[in-house]
Backbone as a chain_set.jsonl record, in Angstrom:
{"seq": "XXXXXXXXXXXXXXXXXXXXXXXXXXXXXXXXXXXXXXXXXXXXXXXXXXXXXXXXXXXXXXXXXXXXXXXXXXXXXXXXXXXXXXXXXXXXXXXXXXXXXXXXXXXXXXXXXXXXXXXXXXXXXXXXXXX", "coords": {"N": [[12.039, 10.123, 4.47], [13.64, 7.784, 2.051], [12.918, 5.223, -0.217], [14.893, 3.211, -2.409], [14.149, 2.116, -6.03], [11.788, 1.516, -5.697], [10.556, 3.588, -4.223], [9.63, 3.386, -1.108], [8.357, 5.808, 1.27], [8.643, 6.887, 4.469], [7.14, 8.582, 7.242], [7.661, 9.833, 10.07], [6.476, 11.259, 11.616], [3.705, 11.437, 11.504], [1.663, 10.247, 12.35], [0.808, 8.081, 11.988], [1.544, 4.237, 12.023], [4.735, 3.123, 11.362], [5.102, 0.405, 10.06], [2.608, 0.117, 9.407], [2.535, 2.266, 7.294], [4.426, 1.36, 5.448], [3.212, -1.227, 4.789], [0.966, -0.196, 3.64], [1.948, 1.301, 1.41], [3.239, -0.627, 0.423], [0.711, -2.228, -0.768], [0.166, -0.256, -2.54], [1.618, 0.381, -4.566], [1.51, -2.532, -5.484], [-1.276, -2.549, -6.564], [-0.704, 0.082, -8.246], [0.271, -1.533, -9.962], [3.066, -0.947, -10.465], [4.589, -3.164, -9.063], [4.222, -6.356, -9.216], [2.677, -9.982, -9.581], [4.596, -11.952, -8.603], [7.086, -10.302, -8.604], [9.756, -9.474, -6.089], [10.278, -8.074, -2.976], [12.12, -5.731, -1.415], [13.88, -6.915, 0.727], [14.436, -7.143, 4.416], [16.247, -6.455, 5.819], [17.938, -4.925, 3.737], [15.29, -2.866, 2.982], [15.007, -1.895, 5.793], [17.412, -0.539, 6.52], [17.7, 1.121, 4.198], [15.474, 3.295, 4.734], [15.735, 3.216, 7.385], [14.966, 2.574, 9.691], [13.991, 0.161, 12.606], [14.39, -3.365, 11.818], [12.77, -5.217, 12.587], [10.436, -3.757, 12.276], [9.795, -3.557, 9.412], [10.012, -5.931, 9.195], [7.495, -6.951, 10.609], [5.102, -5.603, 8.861], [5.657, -6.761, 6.67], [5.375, -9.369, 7.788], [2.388, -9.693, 8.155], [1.482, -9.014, 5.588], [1.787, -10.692, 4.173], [0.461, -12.926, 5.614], [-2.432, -11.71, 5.198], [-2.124, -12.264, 2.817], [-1.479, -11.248, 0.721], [1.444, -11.118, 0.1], [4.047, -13.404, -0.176], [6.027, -15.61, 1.181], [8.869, -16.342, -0.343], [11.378, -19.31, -0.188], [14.67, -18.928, 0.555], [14.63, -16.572, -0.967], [13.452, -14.479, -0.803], [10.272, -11.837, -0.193], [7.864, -12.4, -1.957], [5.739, -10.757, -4.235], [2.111, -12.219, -4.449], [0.269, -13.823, -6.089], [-3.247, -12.745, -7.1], [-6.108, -13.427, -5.928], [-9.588, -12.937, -6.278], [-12.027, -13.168, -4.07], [-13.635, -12.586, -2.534], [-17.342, -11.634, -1.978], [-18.6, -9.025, -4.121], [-20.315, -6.683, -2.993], [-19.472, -6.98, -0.365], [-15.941, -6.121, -1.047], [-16.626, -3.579, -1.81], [-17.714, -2.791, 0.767], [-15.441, -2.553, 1.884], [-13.624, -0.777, 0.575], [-15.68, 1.314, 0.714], [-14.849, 2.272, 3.579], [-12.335, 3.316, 3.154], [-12.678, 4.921, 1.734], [-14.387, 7.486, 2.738], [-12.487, 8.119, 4.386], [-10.835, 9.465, 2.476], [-13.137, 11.873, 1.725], [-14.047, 12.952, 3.93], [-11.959, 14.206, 4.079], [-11.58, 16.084, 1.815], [-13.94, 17.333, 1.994], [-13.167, 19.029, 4.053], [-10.702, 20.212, 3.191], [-12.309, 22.244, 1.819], [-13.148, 21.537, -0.915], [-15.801, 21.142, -2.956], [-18.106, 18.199, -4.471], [-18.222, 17.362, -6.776], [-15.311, 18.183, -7.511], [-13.784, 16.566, -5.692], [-14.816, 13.987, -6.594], [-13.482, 14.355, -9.201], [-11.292, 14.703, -8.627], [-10.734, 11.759, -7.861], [-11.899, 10.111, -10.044], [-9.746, 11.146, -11.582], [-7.572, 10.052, -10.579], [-7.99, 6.986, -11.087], [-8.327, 6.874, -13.904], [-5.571, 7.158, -14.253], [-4.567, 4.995, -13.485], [-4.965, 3.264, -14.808], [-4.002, 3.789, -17.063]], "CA": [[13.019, 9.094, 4.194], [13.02, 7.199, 0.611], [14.249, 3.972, -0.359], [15.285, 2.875, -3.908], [13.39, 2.235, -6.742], [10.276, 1.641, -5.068], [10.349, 4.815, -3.396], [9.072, 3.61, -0.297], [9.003, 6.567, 1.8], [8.253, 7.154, 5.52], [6.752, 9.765, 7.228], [8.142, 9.041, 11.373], [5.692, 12.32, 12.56], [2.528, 11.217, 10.171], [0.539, 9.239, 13.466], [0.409, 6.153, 10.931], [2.881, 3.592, 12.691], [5.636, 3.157, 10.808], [4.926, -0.88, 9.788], [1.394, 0.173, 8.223], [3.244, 3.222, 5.99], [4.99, 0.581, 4.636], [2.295, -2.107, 4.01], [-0.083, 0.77, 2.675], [2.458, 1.657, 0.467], [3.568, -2.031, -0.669], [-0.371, -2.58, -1.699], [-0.624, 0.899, -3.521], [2.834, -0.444, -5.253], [0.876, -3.116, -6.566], [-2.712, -1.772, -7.11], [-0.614, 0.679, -9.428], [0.861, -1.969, -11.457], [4.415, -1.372, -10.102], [4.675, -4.387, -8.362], [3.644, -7.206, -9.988], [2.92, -10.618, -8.969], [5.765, -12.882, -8.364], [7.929, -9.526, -7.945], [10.525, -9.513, -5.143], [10.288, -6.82, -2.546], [13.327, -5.554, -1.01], [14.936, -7.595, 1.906], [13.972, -6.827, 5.375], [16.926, -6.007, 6.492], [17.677, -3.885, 2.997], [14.372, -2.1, 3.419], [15.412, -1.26, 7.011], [18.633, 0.126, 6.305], [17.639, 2.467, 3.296], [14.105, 3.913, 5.556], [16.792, 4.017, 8.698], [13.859, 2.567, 10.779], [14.242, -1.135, 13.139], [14.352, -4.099, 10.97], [11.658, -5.273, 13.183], [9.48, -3.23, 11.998], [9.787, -4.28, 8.542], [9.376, -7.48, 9.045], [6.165, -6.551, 11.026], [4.801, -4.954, 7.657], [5.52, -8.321, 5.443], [4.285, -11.132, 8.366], [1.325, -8.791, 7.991], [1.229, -8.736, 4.488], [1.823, -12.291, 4.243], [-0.998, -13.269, 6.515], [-3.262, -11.005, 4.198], [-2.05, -13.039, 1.831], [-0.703, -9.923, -0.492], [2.619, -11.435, -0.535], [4.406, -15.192, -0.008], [7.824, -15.831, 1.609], [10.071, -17.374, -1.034], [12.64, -19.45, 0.775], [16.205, -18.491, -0.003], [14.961, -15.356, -1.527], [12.498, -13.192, 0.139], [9.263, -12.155, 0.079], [7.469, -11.56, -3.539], [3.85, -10.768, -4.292], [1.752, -13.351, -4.443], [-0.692, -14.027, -7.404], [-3.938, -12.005, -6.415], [-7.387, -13.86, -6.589], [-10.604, -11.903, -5.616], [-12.898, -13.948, -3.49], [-14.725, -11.823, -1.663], [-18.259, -11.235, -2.715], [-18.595, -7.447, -4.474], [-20.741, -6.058, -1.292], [-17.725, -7.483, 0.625], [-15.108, -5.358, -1.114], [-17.232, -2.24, -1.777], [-17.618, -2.53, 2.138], [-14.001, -2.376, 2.396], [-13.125, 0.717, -0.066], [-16.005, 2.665, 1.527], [-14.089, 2.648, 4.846], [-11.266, 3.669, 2.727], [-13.424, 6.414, 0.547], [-15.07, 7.844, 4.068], [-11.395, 9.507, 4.756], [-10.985, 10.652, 1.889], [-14.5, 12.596, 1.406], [-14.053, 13.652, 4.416], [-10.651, 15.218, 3.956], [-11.682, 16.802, 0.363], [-14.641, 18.056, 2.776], [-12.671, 20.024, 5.311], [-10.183, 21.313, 2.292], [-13.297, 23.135, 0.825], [-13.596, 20.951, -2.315], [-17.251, 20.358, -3.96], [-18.516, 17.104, -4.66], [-17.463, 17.713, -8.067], [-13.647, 18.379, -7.623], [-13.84, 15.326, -5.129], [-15.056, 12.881, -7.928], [-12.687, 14.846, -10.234], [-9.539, 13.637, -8.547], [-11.239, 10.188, -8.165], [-12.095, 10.2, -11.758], [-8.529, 11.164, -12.599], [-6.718, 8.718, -10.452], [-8.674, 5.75, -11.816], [-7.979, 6.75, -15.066], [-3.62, 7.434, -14.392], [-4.193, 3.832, -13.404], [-5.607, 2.116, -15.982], [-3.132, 3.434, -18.59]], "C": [[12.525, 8.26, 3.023], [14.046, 6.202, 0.337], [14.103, 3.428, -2.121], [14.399, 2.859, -5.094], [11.708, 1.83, -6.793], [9.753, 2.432, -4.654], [9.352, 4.865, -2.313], [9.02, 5.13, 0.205], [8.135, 6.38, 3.716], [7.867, 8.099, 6.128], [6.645, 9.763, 9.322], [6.737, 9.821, 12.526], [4.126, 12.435, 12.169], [1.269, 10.864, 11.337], [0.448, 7.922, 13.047], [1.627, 5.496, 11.68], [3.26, 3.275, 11.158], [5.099, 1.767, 9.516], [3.223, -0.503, 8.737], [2.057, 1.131, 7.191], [3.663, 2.216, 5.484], [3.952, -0.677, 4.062], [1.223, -1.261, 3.471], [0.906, 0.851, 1.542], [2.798, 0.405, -0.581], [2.314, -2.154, -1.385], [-0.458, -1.665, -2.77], [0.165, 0.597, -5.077], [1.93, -1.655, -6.427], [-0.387, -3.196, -6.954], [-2.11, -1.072, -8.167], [0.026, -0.038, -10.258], [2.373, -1.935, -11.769], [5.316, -2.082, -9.852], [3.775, -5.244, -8.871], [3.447, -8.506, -9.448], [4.214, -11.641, -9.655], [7.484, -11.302, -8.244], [8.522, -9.031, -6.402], [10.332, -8.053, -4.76], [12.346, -6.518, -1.99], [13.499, -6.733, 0.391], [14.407, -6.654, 2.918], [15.197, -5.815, 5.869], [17.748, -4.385, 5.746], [16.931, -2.76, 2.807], [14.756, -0.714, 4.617], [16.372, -0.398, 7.125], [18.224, 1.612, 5.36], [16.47, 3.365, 4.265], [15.275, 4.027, 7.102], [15.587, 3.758, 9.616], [14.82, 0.599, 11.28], [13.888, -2.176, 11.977], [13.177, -5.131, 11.549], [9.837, -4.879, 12.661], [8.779, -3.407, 10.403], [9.3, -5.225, 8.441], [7.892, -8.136, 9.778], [4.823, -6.443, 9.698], [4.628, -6.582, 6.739], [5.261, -9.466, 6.488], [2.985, -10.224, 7.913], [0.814, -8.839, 6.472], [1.468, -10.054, 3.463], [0.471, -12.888, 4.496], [-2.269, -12.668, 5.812], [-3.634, -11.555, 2.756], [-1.48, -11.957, -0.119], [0.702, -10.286, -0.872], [2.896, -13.11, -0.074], [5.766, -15.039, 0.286], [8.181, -16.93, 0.632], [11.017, -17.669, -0.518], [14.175, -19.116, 0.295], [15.881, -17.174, -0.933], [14.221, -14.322, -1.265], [10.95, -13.35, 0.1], [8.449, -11.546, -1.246], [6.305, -11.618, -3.647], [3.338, -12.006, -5.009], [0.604, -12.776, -5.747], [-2.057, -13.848, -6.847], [-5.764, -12.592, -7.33], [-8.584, -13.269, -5.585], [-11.647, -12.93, -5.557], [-13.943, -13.576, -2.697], [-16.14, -11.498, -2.577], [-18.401, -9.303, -3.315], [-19.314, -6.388, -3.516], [-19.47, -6.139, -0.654], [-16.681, -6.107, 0.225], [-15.647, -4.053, -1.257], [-17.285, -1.525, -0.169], [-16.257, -1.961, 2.483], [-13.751, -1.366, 1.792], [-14.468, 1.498, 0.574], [-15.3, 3.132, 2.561], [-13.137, 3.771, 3.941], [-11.716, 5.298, 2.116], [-13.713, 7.471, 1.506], [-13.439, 9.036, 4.551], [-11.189, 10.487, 3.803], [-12.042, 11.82, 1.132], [-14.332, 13.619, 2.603], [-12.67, 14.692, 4.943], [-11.101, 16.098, 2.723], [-12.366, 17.923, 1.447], [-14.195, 19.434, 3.562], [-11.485, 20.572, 4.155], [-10.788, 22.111, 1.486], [-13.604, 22.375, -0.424], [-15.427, 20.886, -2.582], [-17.752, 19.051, -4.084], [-17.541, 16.843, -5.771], [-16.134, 17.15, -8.083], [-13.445, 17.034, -6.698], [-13.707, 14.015, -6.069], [-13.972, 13.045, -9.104], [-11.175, 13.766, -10.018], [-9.874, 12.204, -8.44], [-11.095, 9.275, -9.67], [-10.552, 10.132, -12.01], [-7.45, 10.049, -11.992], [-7.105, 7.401, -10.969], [-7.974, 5.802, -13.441], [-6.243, 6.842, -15.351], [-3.635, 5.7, -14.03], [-4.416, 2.796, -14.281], [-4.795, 2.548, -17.316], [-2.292, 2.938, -18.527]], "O": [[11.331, 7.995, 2.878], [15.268, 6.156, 0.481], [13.051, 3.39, -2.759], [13.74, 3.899, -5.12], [10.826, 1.871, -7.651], [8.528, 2.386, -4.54], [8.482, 5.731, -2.214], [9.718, 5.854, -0.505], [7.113, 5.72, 3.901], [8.301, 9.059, 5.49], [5.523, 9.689, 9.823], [6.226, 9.396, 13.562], [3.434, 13.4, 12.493], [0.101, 11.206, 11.151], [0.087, 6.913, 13.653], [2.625, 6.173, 11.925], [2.548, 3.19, 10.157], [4.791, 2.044, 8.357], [2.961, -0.894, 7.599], [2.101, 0.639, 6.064], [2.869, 2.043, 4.559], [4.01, -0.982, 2.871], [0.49, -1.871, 2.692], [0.464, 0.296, 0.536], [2.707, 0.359, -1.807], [2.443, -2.213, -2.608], [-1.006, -1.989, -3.824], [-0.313, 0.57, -6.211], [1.789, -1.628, -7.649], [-0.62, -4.047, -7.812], [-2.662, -1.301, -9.243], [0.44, 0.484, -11.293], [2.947, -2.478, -12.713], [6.504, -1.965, -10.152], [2.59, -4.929, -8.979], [4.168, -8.523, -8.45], [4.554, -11.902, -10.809], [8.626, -11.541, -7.852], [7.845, -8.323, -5.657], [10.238, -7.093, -5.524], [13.39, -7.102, -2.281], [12.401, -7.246, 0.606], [13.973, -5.552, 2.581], [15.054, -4.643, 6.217], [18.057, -3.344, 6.325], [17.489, -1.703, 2.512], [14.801, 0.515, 4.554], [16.2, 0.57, 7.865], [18.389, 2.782, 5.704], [16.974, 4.467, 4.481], [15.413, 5.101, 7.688], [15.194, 4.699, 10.305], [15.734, 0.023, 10.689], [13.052, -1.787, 11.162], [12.713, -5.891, 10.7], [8.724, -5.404, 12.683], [7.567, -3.4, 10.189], [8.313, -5.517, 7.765], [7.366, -9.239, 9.631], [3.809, -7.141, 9.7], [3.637, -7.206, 6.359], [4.918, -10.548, 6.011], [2.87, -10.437, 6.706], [-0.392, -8.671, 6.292], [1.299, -10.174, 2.25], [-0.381, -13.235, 3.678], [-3.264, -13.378, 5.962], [-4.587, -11.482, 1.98], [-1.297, -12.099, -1.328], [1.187, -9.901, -1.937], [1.999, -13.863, 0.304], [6.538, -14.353, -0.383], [7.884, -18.12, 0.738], [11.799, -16.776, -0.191], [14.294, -19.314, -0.914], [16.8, -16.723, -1.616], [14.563, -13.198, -1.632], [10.346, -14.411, 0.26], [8.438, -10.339, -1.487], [5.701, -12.568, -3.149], [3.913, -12.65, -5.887], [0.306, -11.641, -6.119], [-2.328, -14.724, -6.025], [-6.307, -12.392, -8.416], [-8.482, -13.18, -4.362], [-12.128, -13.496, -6.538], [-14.922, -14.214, -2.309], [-16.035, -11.15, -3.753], [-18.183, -8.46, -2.445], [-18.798, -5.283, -3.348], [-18.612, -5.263, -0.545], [-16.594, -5.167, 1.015], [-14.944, -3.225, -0.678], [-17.053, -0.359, 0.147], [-16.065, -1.031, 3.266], [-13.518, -0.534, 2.67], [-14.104, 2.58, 1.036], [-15.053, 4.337, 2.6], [-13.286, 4.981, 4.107], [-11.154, 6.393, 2.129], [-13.265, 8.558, 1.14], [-13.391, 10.22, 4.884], [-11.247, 11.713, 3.901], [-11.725, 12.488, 0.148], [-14.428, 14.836, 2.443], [-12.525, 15.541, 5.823], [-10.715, 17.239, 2.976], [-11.827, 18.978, 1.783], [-14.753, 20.53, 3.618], [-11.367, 21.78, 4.36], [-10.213, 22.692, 0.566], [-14.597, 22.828, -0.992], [-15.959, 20.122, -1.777], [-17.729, 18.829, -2.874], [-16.436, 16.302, -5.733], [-15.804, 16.038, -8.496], [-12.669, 16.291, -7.3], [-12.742, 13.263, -6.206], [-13.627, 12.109, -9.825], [-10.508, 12.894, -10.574], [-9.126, 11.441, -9.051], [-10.486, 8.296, -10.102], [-10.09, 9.154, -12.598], [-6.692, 9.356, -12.671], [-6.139, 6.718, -11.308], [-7.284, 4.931, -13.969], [-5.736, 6.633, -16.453], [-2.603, 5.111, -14.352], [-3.997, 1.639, -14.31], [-4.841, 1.925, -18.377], [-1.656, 2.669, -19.547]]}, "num_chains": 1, "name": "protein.A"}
């Protein structure tokens, strides 16, 4: 299921609950530079409708992503990314993308990859992001 020019999408049979697919996807949104700050997401109830999931669940996803502090409820107009200041010490966040790195090493792992070809696609997503 895919929703507008954000191209959320959902994935209902994935194991990921529904409400994290969608706040993984809002951060990746603006990690790639898609989403910008002070850019408006869709509407809860808009969201809900195009993905064909509870509007509940949505709005699960952005208190969540609120509280994280990744986005800000604008009153009378939704909920738009918030202006993104890095406070954490650099141990701190390195801690946090290993978790993140740890799946995917050990997914490359079990598809046969190398070290190599591992770092490769690493290497090349870093660099599709930075142009």
């Amino acid at each position: 299921m895919t929703s507008g020019p954000l191209s959320f999408q959902i994935h209902p049979s994935s194991g990921v609950p529904i409400y994290r697919q969608i706040m993984d996807q809002a951060q990746a949104l603006i990690a790639s530079g898609r989403l910008k700050p002070g850019d408006l997401l869709p509407s809860v109830r808009q969201l809900a409708v195009e993905l064909e999931v509870n509007m509940m669940t949505v709005s699960k996803a952005y208190a969540r992503l609120e509280a994280d502090g990744v986005l800000e409820r604008d009153r009378g107009t939704g909920m738009r990314v918030r202006e993104q200041t890095i406070t954490a010490r650099v141990a701190d966040r390195q801690r946090e993308l290993r978790e993140l790195a740890e799946h995917v090493v050990t997914r490359g792992l079990q598809l046969g990859l190398t070290d190599e070809q591992i770092l490769a696609v690493v290497k090349t997503l870093l660099k599709d992001r930075r142009a």
